[in-house]
C-alpha positions, 0 to 999 in steps of 0.5 A: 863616333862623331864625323869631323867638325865642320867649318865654322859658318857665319850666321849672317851670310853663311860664308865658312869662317877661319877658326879664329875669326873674329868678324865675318871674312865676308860681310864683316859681322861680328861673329862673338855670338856664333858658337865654336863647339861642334853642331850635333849632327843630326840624324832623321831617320833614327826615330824610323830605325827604332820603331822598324827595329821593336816591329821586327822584335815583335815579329819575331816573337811572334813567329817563335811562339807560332812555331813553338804552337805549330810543333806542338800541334795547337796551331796550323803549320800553314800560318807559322809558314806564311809568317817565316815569309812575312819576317823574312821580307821585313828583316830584309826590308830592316837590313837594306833600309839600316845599310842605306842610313848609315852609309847615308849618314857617314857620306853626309859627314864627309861631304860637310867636312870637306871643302866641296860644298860650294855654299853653305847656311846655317838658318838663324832661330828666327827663320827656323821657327817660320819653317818647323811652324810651316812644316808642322802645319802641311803635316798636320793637314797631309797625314793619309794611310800610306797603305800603297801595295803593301797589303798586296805585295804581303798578301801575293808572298803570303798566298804563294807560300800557303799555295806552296806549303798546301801542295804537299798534302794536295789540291784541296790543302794547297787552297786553304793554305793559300788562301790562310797566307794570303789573309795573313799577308794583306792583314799584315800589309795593312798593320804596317801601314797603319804602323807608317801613318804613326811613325808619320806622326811622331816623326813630323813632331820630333821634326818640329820639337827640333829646336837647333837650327839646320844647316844646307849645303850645296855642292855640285853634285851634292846637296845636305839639308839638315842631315838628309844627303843627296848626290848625283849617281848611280842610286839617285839622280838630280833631275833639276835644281832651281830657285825661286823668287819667291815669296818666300824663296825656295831652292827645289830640287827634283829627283828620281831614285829607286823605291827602296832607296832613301834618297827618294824621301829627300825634301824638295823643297829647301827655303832660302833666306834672303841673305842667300840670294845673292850667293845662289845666284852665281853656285846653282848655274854650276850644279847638276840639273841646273835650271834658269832662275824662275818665278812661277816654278812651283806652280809648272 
């Protein structure tokens, strides 16, 4: 289902338009080339959802055949057992991670489509070019291995489980179990996040191959860029919103949200056009974590 048409913006200023407008309410441009037509909503984190949810196909089977092996007595109970615990955190992680997408994506819709943003943009093709290009650059040059404690969080639940499942047949049975799940867990730990460093990289040229301009819009304690949503609340909260002046001009915004939230990705940093200055101006004093106009932000 589409989530409803939003107003129509100027491209020039980014002021909303009355559907029938011919020139810009605002600064008087004429607005025949601006399209009418809905702007595909975008969605930035399906490629992730995707490749999560082959992963956790894969994972299944894999389990399925280990059981089926195990039953048969042609592979180790120990292991089928530290698998069921290795798919029983993913498809939770999958689970938690879809629910947060789509309720992301269904508040993003509201709030684009509502009149509480208190400006909005959308980048002209020249300047989305300059930006796809300068964020295909940083990710060129910033692709790590995001292993992080994931082979340590996959290998205590895989040691745990082993040391649990061994104890039933004794002492010497719950150490090699242990040490058979916790193995297998940092092992999986580390597949996945070779796996990140890939989706990393496919998804940072999706980005760039992203040909239709973005659309920002902020409101007072919310903020949409290009299909990512933000707002200020229990799960997520806006540290500090300010502009700088540049050059170029960027809006930064600071968060702090849990791990497993979403909201923590959220980009920090959202580049301004200078058409939007004078705008920015007088809407960032009035949102949440606002921070007086500076120059030097970024390098503080």
């Amino acid at each position: 289902m589409l989530p409803p048409a939003p107003p129509r913006i100027c491209p020039a200023c980014g002021a909303p338009q009355p559907p029938n407008a011919q020139i810009c309410v605002t600064c008087a441009r004429p607005l025949a080339q601006m399209p009418a037509a809905r702007r595909p909503f975008p969605q930035p984190y399906r490629w992730t959802l995707r490749v999560m949810g082959a992963l956790l196909a894969l994972l299944t089977g894999t389990l399925l055949t280990a059981s089926l092996m195990a039953a048969r007595g042609t592979w180790s109970p120990e292991i089928s057992y530290a698998l069921s615990f290795v798919w029983l955190i993913f498809s939770i992680t999958y689970v938690v991670f879809w629910l947060q997408i789509h309720t992301n994506r269904r508040r993003a819709a509201e709030f684009l489509a509502s009149d509480r943003p208190l400006v909005r943009w959308v980048y002209t093709e020249e300047e989305w070019l300059a930006i796809r290009e300068a964020a295909w650059e940083h990710a060129r040059t910033d692709w790590a291995l995001p292993l992080g404690c994931l082979p340590v969080l996959f290998g205590m639940s895989g040691l745990l489980m082993g040391l649990l499942v061994g104890l039933e047949d004794g002492s010497s049975e719950a150490v090699v179990g242990a040490l058979v799940g916790g193995t297998l867990g940092a092992l999986a730990g580390a597949l996945f996040g070779a796996m990140a460093v890939a989706v990393n990289a496919v998804a940072a040229r999706r980005a760039y191959a992203q040909a239709i301009p973005a659309e920002v819009a902020l409101g007072q304690a919310e903020i949409c860029y290009n299909g990512h949503y933000l707002r200020d609340g229990v799960w997520a909260r806006i540290r500090r919103v300010a502009v700088t002046a540049g050059p170029p001009p960027r809006l930064v915004v600071e968060t702090r949200a849990p791990r497993y939230r979403i909201e923590r990705g959220f980009v920090g940093v959202i580049d301004v056009p200078p058409r939007m200055i004078p705008a920015l101006t007088d809407v960032v004093p009035q949102m949440r974590g606002a921070t007086p106009w500076t120059d030097d932000l970024l390098e503080s």
